[in-house]
C-alpha positions as CSV (number, residue, x, y, z in Angstrom):
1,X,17.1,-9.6,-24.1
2,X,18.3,-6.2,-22.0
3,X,16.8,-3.3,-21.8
4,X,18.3,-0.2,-20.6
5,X,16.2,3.7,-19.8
6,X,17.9,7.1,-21.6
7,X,16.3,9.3,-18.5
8,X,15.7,8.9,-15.4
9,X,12.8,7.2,-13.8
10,X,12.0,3.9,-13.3
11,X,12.7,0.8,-15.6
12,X,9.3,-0.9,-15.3
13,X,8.1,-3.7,-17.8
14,X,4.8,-5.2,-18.1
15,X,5.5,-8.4,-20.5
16,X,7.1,-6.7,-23.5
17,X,6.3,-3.2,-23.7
18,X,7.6,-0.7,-20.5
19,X,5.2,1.0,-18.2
20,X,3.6,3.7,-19.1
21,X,6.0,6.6,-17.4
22,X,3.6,9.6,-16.8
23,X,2.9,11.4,-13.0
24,X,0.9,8.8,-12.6
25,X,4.4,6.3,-12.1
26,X,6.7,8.9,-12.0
27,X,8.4,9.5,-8.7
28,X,6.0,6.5,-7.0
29,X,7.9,4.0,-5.2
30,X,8.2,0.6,-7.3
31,X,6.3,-1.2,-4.5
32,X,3.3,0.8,-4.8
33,X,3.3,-0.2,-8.3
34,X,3.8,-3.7,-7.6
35,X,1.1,-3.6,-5.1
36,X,-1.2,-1.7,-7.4
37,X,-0.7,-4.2,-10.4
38,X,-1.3,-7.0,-8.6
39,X,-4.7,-5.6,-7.6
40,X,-5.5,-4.9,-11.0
41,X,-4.9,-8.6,-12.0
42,X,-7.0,-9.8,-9.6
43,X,-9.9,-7.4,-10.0
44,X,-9.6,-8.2,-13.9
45,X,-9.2,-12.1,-13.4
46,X,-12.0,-13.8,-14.2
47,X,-14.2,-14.9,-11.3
48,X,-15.3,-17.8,-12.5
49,X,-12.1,-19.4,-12.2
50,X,-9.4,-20.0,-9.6
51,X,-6.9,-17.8,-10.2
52,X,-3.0,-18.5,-8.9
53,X,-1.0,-14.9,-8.5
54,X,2.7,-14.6,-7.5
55,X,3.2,-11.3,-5.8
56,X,6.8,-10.5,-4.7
57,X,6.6,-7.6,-2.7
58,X,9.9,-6.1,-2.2
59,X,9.7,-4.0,0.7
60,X,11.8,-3.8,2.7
61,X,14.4,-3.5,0.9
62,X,18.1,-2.1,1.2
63,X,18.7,1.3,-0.4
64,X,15.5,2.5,0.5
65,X,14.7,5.7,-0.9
66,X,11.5,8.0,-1.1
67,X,9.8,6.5,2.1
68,X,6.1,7.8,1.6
69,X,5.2,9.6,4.4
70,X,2.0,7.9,6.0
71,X,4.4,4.5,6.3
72,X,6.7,7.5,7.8
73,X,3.8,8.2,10.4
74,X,2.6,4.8,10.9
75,X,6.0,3.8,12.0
76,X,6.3,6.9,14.4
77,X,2.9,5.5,16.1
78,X,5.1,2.2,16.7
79,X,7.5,4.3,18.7
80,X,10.0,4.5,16.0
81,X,11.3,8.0,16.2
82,X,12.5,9.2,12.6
83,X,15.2,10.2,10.6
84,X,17.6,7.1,11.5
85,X,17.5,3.5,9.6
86,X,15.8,1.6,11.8
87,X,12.4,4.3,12.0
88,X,13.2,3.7,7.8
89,X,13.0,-0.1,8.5
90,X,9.8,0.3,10.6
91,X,8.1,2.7,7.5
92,X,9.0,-0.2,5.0
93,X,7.2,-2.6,7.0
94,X,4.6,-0.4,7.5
95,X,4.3,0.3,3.8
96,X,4.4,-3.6,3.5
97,X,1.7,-4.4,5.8
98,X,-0.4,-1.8,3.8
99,X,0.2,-3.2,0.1
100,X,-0.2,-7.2,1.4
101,X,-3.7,-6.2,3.4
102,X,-4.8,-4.6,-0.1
103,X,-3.5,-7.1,-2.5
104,X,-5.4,-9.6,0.3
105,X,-8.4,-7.6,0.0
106,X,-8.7,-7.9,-3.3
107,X,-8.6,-11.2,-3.4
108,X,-11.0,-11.5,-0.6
109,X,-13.7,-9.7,-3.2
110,X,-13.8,-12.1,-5.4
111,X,-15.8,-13.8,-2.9
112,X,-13.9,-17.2,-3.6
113,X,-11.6,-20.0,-1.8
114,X,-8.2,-17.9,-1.1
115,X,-5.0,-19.3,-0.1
116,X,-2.8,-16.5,0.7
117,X,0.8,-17.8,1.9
118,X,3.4,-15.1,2.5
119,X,7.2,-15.6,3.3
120,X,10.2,-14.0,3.2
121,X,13.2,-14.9,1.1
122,X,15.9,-14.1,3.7
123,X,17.1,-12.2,6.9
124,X,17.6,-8.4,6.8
125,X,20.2,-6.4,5.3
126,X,22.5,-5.5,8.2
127,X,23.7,-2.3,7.0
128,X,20.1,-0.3,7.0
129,X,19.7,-1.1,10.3
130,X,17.1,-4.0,10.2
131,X,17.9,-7.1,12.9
132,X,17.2,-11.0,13.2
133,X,17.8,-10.5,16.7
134,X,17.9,-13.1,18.4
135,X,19.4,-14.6,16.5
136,X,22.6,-14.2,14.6
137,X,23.5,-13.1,11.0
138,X,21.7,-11.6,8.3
139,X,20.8,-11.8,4.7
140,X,24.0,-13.0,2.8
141,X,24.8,-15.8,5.3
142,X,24.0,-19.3,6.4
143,X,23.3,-18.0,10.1
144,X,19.5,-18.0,11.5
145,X,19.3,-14.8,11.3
146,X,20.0,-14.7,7.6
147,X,18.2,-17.8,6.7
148,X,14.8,-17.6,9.0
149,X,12.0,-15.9,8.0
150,X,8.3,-14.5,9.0
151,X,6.2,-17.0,6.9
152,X,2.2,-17.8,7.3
153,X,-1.0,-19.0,5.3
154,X,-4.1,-17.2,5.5
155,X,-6.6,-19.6,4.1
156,X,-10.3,-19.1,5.5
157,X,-12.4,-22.4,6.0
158,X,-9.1,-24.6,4.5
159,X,-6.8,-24.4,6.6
160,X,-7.7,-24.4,10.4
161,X,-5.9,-21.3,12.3
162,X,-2.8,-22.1,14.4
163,X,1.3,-22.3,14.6
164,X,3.8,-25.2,13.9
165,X,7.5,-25.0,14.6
166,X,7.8,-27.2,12.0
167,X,11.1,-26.2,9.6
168,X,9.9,-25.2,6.4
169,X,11.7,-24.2,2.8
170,X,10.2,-22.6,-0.1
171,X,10.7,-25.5,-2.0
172,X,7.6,-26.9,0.5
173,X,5.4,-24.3,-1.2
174,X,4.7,-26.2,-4.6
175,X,3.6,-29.3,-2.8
176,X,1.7,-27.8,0.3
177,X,-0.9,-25.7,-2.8
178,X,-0.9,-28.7,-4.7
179,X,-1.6,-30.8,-1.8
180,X,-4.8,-28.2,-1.0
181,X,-6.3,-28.8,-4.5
182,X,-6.2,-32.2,-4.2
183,X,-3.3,-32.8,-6.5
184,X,-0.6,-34.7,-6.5
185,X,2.8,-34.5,-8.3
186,X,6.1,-36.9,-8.1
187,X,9.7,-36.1,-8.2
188,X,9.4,-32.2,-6.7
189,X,11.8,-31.1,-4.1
190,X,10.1,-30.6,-0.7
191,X,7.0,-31.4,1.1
192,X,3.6,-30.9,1.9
């Protein structure tokens, strides 16, 4: 089923009705909605019981538009200068940083276990001025650089702090969480 917008704005669903579009939405950047949804869900979720959340943020992003000024700022304090794609880059990850340290905190509140595993899906989009250096390529082809991404659990008291440079997929991610509730499953694609 499609679903198309007769005016400008954004083209947000929740299930099967569209987000309210008010000033409230209006002229905010999607990822600030996504962020703020997701914090919703887990402040409404019962405590009581676990509760599994799939959060894809999508910053940074190519075509960026409307970077939100603070991210602007923060990214200036990280010696990024402004007004060029990279100091855009920089704001993005700043803005990231921001929504994945709330949607975190949230989660920590509820004052249960959390497993919080975050990854990337690919390497940068070349053209905004994003890099994989050292390595080469970027999203779109089979080169490090387009194929290796940041990727880390956060799991106080269940998983024991530290670094592997073990190769990992995302297809490891079912396994490795079922693997941490004691569960075990035959036949999926990757590991724990």
């Amino acid at each position: 089923r499609a679903f198309a917008l007769e005016a400008p704005g954004h083209d947000l669903w929740r299930n099967d009705a569209p987000l309210d579009r008010s000033p409230a939405t209006d002229g905010v950047h999607s990822a600030e909605l996504f962020a703020n949804e997701a914090r919703t869900v887990v402040g409404a979720a019962d405590r009581e019981r676990p509760l599994f959340l799939y959060y894809a943020a999508q910053t940074p992003h190519a075509h960026f538009i409307n970077t939100i000024p603070r991210h602007v700022a923060a990214a200036r304090r990280m010696g990024f200068s402004g007004g060029d794609a990279r100091s855009d880059v920089a704001a993005l990850v700043a803005a990231l940083d921001e929504q994945v340290g709330a949607v975190a905190g949230a989660f920590e509140a509820r004052k249960r276990p959390l497993v919080f595993w975050f990854l990337g899906d690919n390497g940068p989009e070349a053209a905004t001025g994003a890099s994989a250096f050292p390595f080469r390529g970027a999203k779109r082809t089979v080169f490090e650089g387009g194929i290796r991404t940041p990727s880390f659990i956060y799991a106080p008291g269940i998983v024991a702090p530290g670094a592997t440079d073990a190769v990992t997929r995302v297809v490891d991610v079912g396994p490795t969480l079922l693997a941490l509730v004691g569960a075990t499953v035959r036949g999926l694609d990757g590991r724990d």
